[in-house]
C-alpha positions in Angstrom: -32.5 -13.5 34.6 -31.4 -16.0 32.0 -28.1 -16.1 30.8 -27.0 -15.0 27.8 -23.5 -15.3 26.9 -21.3 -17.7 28.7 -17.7 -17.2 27.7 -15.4 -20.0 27.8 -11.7 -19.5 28.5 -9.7 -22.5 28.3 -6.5 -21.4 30.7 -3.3 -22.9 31.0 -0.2 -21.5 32.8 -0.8 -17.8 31.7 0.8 -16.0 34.3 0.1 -12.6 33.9 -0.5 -12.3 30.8 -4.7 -13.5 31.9 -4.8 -10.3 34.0 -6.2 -8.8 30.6 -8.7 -11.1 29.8 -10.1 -10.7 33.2 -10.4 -7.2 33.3 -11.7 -7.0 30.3 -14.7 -9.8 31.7 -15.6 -7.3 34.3 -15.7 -4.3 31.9 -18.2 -5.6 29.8 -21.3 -3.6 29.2 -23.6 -6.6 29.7 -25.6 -6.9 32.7 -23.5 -9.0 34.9 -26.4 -11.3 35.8 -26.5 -11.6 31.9 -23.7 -13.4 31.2 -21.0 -16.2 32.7 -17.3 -16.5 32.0 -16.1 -20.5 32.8 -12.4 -20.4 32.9 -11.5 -24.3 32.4 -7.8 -24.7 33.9 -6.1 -27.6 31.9 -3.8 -28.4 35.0 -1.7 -25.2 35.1 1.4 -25.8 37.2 1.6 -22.2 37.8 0.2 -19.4 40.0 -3.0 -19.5 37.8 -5.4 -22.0 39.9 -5.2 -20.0 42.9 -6.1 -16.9 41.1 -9.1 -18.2 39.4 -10.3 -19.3 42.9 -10.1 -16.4 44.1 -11.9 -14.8 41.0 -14.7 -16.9 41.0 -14.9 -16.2 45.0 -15.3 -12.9 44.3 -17.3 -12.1 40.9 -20.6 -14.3 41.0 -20.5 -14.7 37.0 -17.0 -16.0 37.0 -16.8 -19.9 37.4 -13.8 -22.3 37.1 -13.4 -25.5 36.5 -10.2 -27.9 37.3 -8.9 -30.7 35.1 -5.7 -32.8 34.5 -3.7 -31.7 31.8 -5.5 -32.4 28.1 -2.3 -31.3 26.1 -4.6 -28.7 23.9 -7.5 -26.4 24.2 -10.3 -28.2 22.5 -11.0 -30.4 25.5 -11.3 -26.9 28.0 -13.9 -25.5 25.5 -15.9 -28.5 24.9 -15.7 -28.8 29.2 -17.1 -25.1 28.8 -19.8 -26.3 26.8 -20.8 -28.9 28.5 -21.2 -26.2 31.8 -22.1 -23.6 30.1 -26.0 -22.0 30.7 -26.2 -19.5 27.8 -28.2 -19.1 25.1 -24.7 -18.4 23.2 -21.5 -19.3 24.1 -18.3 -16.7 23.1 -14.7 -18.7 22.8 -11.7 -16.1 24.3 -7.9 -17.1 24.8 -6.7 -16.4 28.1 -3.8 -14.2 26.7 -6.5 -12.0 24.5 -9.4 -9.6 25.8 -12.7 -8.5 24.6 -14.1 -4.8 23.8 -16.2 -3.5 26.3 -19.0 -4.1 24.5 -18.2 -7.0 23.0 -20.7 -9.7 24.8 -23.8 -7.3 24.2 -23.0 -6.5 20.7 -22.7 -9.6 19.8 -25.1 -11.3 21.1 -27.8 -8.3 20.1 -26.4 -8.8 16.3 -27.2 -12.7 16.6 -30.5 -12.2 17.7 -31.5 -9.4 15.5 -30.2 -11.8 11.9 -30.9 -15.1 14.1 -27.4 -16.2 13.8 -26.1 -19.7 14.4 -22.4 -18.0 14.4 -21.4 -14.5 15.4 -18.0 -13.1 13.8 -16.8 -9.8 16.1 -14.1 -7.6 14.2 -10.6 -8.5 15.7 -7.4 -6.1 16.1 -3.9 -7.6 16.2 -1.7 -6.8 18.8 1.7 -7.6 17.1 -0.5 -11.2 15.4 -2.7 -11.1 12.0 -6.0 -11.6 11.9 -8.5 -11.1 8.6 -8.7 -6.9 7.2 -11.0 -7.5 4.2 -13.6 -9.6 6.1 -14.1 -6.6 8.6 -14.6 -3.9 5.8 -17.8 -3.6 6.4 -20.8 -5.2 8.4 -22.2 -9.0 7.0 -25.6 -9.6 8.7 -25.9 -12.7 6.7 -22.5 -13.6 5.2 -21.7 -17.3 4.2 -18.5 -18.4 2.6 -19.9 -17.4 -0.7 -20.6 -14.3 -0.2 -18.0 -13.2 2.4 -14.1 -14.0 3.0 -15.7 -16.5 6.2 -12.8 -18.6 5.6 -10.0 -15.6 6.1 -11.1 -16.4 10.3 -10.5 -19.9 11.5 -9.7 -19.3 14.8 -12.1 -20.3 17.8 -13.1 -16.5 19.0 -16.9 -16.4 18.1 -19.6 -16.7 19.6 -22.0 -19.6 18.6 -25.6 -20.1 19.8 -25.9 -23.5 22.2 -28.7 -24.5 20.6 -26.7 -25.0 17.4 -23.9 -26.6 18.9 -26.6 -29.2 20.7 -28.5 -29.4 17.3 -25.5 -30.8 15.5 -23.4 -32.4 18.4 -20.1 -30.2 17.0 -17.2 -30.4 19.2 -14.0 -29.8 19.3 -11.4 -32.4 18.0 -9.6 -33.0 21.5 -6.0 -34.0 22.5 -2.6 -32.7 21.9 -2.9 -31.6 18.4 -3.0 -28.1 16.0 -5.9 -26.7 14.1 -8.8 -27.7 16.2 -10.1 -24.5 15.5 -10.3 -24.8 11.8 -11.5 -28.1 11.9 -14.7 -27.0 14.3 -15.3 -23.1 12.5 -14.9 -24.3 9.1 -17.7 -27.1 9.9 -19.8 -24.4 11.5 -19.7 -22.1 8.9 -20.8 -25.0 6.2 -23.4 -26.3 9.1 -24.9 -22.8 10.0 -28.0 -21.8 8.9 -26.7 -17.7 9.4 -23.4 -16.4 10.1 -23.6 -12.8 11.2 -20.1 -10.4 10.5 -19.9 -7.4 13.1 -17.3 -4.9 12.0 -18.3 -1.9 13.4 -16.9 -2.5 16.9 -14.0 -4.1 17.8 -14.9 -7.0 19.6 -11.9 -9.3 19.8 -8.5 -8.5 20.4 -5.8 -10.8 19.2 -2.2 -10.4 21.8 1.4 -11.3 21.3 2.4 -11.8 24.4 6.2 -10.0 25.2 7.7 -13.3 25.8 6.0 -14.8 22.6 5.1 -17.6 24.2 2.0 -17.9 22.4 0.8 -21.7 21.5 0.6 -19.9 17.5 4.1 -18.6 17.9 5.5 -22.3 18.8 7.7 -24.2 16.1 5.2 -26.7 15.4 6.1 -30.5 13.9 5.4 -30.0 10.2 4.6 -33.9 10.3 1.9 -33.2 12.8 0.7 -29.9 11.7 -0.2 -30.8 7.9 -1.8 -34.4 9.5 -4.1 -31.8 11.4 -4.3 -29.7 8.2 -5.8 -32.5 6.4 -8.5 -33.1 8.9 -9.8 -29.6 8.1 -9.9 -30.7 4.5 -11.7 -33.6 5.3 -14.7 -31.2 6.5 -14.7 -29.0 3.3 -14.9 -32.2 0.9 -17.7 -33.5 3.6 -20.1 -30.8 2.7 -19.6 -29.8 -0.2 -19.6 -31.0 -4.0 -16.6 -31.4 -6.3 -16.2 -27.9 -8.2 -15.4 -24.4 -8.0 -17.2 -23.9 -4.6 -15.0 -26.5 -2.9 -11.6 -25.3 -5.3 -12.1 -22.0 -3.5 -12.4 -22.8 -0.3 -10.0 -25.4 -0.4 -7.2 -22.6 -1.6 -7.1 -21.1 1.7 -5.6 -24.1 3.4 -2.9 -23.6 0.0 -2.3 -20.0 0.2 -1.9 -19.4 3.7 -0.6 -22.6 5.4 1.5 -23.5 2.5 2.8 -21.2 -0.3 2.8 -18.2 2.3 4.8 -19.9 4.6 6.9 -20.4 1.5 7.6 -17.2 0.5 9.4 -13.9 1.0 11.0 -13.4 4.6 8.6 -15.3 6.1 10.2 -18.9 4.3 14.0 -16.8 4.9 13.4 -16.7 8.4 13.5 -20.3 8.9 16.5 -22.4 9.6 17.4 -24.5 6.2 16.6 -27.6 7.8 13.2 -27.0 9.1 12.3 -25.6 6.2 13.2 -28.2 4.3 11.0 -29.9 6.7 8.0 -28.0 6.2 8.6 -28.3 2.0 8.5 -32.1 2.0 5.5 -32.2 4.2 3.6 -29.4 2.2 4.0 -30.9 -1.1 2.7 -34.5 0.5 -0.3 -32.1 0.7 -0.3 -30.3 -2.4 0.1 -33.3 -4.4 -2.3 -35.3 -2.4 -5.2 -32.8 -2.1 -5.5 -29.9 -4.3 -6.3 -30.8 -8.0 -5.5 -27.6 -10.6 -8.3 -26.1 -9.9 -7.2 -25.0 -6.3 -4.0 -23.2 -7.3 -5.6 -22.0 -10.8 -7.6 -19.3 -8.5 -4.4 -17.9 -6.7 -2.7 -14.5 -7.1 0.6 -14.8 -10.0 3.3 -15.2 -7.1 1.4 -17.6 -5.5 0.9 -19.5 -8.3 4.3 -19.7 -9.1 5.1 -20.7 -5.7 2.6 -23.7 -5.4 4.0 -24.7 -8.9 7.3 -25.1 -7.8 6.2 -26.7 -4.9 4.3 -29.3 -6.8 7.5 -29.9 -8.5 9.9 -30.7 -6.3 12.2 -27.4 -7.0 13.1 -26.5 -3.4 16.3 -24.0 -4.4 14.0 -22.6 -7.6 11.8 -21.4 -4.2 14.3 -20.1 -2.3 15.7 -18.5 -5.0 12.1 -17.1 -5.6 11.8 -16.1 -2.5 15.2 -14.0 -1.9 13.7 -12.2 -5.2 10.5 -11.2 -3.4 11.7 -10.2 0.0 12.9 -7.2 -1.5 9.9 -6.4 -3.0 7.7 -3.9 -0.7 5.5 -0.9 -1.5 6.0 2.7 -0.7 3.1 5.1 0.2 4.4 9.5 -0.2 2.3 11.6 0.4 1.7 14.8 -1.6 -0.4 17.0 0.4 -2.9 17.0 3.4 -4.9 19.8 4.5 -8.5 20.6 6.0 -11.2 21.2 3.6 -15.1 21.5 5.1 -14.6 19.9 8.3 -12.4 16.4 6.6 -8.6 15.8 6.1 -7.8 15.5 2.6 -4.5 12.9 2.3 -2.8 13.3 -1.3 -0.6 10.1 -1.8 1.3 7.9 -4.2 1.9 4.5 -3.7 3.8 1.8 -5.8 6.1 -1.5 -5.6 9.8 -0.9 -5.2 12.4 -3.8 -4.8 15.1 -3.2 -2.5 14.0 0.6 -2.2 13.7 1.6 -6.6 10.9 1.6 -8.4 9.6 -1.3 -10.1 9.7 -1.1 -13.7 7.6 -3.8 -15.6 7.9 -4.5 -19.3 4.6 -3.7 -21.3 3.6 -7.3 -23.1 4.6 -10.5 -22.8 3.7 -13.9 -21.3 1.6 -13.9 -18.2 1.5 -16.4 -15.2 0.0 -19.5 -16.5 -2.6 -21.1 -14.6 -0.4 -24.4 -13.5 2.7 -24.3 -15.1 5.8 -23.0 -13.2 8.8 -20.9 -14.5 12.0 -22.2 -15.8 14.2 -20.0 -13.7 14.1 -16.7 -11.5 13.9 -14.5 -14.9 10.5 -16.1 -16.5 9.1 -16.2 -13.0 9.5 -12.2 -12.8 9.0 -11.7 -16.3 5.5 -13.0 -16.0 4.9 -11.3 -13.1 5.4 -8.1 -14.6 3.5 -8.7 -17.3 0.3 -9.5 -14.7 0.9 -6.5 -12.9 0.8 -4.1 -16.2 -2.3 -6.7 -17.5 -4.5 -5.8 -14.2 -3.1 -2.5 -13.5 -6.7 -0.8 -13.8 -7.7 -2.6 -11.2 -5.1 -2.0 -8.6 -6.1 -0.3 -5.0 -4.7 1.4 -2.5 -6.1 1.8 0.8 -6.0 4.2 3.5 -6.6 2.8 6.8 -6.1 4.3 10.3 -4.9 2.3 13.0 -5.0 2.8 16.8 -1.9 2.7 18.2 -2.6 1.6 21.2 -5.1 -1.1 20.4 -4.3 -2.0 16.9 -8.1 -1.1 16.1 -8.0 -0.7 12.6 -10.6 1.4 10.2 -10.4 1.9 6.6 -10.9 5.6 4.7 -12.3 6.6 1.5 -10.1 6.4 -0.9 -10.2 7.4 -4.6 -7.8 6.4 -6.9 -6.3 7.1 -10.5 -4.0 4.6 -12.4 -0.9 6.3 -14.1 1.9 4.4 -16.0 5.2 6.5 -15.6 7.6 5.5 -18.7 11.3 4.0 -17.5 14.4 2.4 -18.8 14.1 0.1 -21.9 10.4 0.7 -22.9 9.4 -0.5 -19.5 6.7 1.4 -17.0 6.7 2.2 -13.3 2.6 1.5 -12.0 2.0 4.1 -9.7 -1.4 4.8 -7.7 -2.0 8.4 -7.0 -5.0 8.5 -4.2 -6.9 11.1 -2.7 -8.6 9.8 1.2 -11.0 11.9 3.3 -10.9 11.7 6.8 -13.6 12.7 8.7 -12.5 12.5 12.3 -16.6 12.1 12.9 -17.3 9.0 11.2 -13.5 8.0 10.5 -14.0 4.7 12.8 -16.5 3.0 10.7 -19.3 5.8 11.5 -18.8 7.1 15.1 -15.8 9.8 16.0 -12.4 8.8 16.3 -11.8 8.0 20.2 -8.9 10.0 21.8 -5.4 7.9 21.2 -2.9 8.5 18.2 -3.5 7.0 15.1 -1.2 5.9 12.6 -1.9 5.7 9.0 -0.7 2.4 7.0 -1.4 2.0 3.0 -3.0 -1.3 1.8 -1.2 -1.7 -1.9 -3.2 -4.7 -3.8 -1.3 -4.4 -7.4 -0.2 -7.4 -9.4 1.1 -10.8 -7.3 1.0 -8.8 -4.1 -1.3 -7.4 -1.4 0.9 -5.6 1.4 0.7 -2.6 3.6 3.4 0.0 4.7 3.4 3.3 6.5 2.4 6.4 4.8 5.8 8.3 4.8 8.6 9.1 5.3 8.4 12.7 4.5 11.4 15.2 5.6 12.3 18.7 4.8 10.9 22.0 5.2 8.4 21.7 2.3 5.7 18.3 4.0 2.3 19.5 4.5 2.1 20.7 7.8 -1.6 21.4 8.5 -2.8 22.7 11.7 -4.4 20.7 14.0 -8.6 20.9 13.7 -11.2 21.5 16.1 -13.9 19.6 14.8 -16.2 16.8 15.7 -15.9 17.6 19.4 -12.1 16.8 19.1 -8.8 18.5 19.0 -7.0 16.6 15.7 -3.4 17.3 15.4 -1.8 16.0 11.7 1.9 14.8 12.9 5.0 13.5 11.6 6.3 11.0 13.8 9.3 12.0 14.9 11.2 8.9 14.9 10.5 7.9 11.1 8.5 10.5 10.1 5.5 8.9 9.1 1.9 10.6 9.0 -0.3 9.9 12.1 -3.1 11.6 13.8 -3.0 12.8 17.5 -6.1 12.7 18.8 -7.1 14.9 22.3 -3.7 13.9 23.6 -1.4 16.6 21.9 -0.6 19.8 24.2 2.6 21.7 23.6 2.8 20.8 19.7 -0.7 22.4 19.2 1.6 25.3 18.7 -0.7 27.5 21.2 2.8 28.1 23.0 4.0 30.2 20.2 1.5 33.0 21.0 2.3 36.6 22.2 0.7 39.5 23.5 0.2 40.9 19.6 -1.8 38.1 18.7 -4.5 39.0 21.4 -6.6 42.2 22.1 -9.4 43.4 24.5 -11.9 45.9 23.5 -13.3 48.4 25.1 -16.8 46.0 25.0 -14.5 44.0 27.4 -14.9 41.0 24.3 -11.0 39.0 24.4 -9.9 38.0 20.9 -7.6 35.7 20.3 -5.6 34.2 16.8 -5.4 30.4 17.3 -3.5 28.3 15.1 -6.6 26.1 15.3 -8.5 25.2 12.0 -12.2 25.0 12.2 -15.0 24.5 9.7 -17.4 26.8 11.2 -18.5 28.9 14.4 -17.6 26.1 16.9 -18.9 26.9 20.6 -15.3 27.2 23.6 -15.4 28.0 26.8 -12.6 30.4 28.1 -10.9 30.1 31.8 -9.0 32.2 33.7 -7.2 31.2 36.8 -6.0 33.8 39.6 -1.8 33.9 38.8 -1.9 34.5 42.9 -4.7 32.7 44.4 -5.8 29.9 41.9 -9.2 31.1 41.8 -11.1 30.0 38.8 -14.1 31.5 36.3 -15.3 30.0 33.5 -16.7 32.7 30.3 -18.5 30.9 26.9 -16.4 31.9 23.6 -16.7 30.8 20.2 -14.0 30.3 17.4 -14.5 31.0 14.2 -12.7 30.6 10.8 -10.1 32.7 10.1 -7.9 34.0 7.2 -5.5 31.1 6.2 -5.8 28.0 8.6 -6.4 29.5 11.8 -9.4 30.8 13.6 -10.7 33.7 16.1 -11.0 33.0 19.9 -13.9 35.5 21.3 -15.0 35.5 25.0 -16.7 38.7 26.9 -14.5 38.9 30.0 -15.8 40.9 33.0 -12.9 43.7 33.2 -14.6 45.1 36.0 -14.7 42.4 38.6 -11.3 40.9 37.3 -9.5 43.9 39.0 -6.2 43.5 40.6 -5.4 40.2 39.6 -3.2 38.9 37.4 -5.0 36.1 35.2 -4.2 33.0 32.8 -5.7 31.9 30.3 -6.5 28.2 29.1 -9.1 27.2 26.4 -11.3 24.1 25.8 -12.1 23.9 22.2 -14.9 20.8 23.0 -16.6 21.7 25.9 -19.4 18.6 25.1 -16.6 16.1 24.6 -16.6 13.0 27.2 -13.4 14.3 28.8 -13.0 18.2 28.2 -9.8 19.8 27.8 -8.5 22.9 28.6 -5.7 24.0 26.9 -3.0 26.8 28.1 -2.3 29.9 26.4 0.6 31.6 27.2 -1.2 35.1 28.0 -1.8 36.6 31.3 -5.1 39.5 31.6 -3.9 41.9 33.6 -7.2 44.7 33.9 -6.4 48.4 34.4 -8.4 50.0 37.4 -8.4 53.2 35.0 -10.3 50.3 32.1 -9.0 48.3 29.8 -6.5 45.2 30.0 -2.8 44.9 29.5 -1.9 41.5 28.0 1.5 40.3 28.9 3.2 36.7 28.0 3.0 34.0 31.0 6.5 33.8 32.8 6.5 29.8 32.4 9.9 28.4 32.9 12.0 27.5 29.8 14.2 24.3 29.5 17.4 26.9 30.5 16.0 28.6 33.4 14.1 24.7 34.7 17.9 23.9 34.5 19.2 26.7 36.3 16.4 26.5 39.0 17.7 22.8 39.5 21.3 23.5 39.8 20.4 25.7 42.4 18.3 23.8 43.9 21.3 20.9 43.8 23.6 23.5 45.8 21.3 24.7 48.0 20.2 21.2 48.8 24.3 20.6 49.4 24.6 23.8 51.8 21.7 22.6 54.2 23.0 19.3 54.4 26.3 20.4 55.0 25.1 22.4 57.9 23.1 19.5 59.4 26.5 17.7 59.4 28.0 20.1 60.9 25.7 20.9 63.9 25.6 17.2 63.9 29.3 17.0 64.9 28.9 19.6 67.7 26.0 18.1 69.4 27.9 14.9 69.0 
């Protein structure tokens, strides 16, 4: 069988952190005779060329390859290349892992849009990596007509054929920003680039230590040499104009006025980033004409400007002005409506936790100019932020805790000014998202995890996400969790910060099935068990009911269903054979998604006791409080204490 993918993992001294990448290899859903994975060891001095040979001993598909130290990654891949029998070839660090699915995904969407470049959605494990260009699926995307340029790093796959076509390489040695120099040439070069963002493919991992190569101080000398080289390739193919302005900015917004801004450029010890400024404005001033700054956000602007001029305590001072600045999601209200959770919020900018208040009128940011001091510098922003207000967003995604998979929600949004102090207006969003735990993660159901919801706030200079919360107090929405979709879906409030997440077939006790008693249950004399649940559902929703023997642990399983109820809660009914129940004592548990890929049954705390005269007494289960769990272990201390006391002693006679 030909090989499809090979994946090329350039490897140096990972330690454990690799165990990751290779499980995730053998997980993959991909024939194994389908596809390769070529670990190239750059002369680890650790543990990690032993383990590889061992690998490759024992997983046909796995190959490695030995080599001196290069000082950098590009020579490993292009030593993967060069070995490599696939039609594509994927690029993964060894610290980073793939979705299970990843390699035939991926290779399947290249195929289908005969893709030269395949871009896989990515989740950060405690490291960015692009959110707008995943929004939604780009069969045919370029860097016109997607946000290509937002992901620079190597972790695509890219078809051989290409790669032999137009003899691209990495740049090789001990260097930074081989990546961008190689992607950004293969995006320009490509005859289709393919965006995959309904699975995540790639996962992006900050290791514990943070030993990461990205999370290395870097020699600003160096790194902007390197920089430059990427700018080299976007002046190579393409034309002086707004095509090349624009792609151009990215190498100014996020390797130089970001880095200069906010806590980010606070962070930094004064005299590396001092450093950093005289080596970014060799850049600025060198390569990027008006028109590249002209096309940034107002903040940014105004910190490229006063880069460009030389005012290095202007952009502190700019920048211990906009660390403050941070928006705040509330939210309002959530409840269950036809099967979807309906999240009411707010969300606005706040400095130093108040509200923002901007002045209505005045001077905007100009396109090159920079401010005079700190007060015309906020002053313009303000009047930006009031000029675009109407087209200000705010975003609802849902994050997996666990995985950092992100998805983004429907969202629908109304623009109100709130008068304040001095003639001047608070901008607040107020959203309404719909979460449909069926088709929340880009169309498929919500996988079982918790799920923590974050607010995207693009308003004015800024684009920048924070939790939705806190809310305290006895009067926060606190809607039951749902049975729908084949999932149990708990609304919480974390209990740490008290933020809103989602608890996906994990939750148990805070279900609030525990609560139940004896008079929220009854049997009929048609032997049907009913049972109020504080479980919303949209509609009759098929359960299956079992009861375990108190005594014996014998088990029977009975179909129910659960319908709606008045208020929020629904009906548990099951027909229960009375008859050959007899003389047992019997609890009760409940699986609200029998069809789900791991069914759960949940307890209740009721015990069936049938009556040989017909009919059922329903009594609370006798489980063990945190008092009496307590009591039983003191007890269990002391008694514990006696016997050994005695074994001493009988040891002493014998002796």
């Amino acid at each position: 069988m030909p090989v499809k993918v090979s994946v090329i993992v350039p490897v140096y001294n990972p330690g454990p952190y690799i165990e990751d990448c290779v499980a995730s290899m053998l997980r993959q859903s991909l024939p194994r005779d389908q596809y390769e994975v070529i670990f190239v060891d750059d002369g680890s001095t650790d543990a990690t060329p032993a383990r590889l040979d061992e690998l490759a001993a024992a997983h046909p598909q796995f190959t490695v390859v030995h080599q001196p130290n290069s000082g950098w990654s590009g020579k490993p891949r292009n030593v993967g290349i060069e070995a490599a029998r696939g039609e594509f070839v994927m690029f993964v660090d060894n610290d980073d892992y793939l979705g299970d699915e990843a390699l035939e995904r991926m290779y399947e969407y290249g195929v289908t849009n005969k893709a030269d470049v395949v871009v896989g959605k990515m989740a950060g494990k405690g490291r960015p990596v692009p959110v707008e260009l995943f929004r939604r699926n780009h069969p045919h995307a370029t860097v016109d007509n997607a946000p290509l340029i937002d992901s620079l790093t190597p972790h695509k796959m890219v078809r051989r054929d290409f790669l032999d076509r137009t003899g691209l390489r990495f740049p090789e040695g001990r260097r930074r920003l081989e990546d961008h120099v190689f992607v950004t040439e293969a995006y320009l070069r490509a005859d289709n680039v393919s965006v995959l963002s309904d699975y995540v493919c790639y996962y992006h991992v900050k290791r514990d230590d943070a030993s990461n190569a990205g999370f290395q101080r870097f020699d600003p000398v160096g790194y902007y040499k390197n920089l430059r080289e990427a700018l080299d390739v976007v002046e190579r193919y393409t034309e002086p104009g707004p095509r090349r302005d624009r792609l151009l900015r990215r190498w100014l917004r996020v390797e130089i006025v970001d880095r200069m801004s906010g806590r980010r450029l606070l962070g930094l010890p004064d005299d590396y980033r001092r450093e950093l400024f005289h080596e970014m404005r060799a850049v600025v001033v060198e390569r990027f004409g008006p028109g590249v700054a002209a096309g940034l956000r107002p903040a940014q602007r105004i910190v490229a400007a006063l880069i460009r001029d030389d005012r290095y305590d202007d952009l502190v001072a700019q920048a211990e002005w906009e660390a403050g600045v941070a928006p705040k999601a509330a939210p309002t209200g959530v409840e269950w409506r036809d099967g979807t959770l309906w999240v009411d919020f707010t969300a606005e900018y706040k400095r130093d936790g108040e509200p923002l208040a901007f002045p209505v009128g005045g001077a905007r940011t100009p396109a090159a100019e920079a401010p005079r001091d700190l007060a015309q510098s906020t002053a313009w922003l303000g009047a930006d932020a009031v000029a675009g207000f109407e087209k200000a967003t705010a975003d609802l995604i849902l994050r997996d805790r666990s995985s950092a998979a992100s998805f983004f929600q429907p969202v629908e949004i109304t623009h109100e000014q709130v008068p304040a102090d001095d003639g001047r207006v608070r901008l607040v969003l107020r959203a309404t998202a719909a979460v449909d735990p069926g088709t929340a993660a880009d169309g498929v159901p919500l996988h079982a995890g918790l799920w923590d919801a974050y607010v995207r706030v693009a308003l004015g200079g800024w684009t920048k996400e924070c939790r939705l919360g806190p809310v305290r107090g006895p009067d926060r929405p606190t809607p039951p969790a749902g049975a729908v979709a084949e999932r149990v879906v708990l609304p919480y409030w974390t209990k740490q910060h008290d933020n809103f997440s989602l608890d996906v077939d994990k939750a148990g006790k805070s279900l609030g099935l525990g609560r139940l008693t004896p008079e929220d249950a009854a049997v009929s004399g048609a032997d049907l068990l009913t049972v109020a649940l504080p479980l919303y559902v949209v509609d009759r929703v098929d359960v299956l009911l079992r009861l375990t023997d108190s005594a014996g642990g014998k088990q029977t399983e009975r179909p129910g269903t659960l319908t709606p109820a008045q208020g929020t809660g629904s009906l548990l009914e099951a027909q229960v054979p009375l008859r050959e129940l007899r003389g047992a004592a019997w609890r009760l548990e409940v699986c609200p998604a029998p069809r789900s890929v791991t069914p759960r049954f949940l307890p209740l705390p009721l015990v069936l006791r049938p009556r040989r005269s017909g009919g059922a007494q329903l009594t609370r289960s006798t489980a063990p409080g945190p008092v009496h769990r307590r009591l039983v272990r003191r007890a269990r201390s002391i008694l514990g204490a006696a016997l050994r006391g005695t074994g001493e002693r009988r040891t002493t006679r014998k002796a």
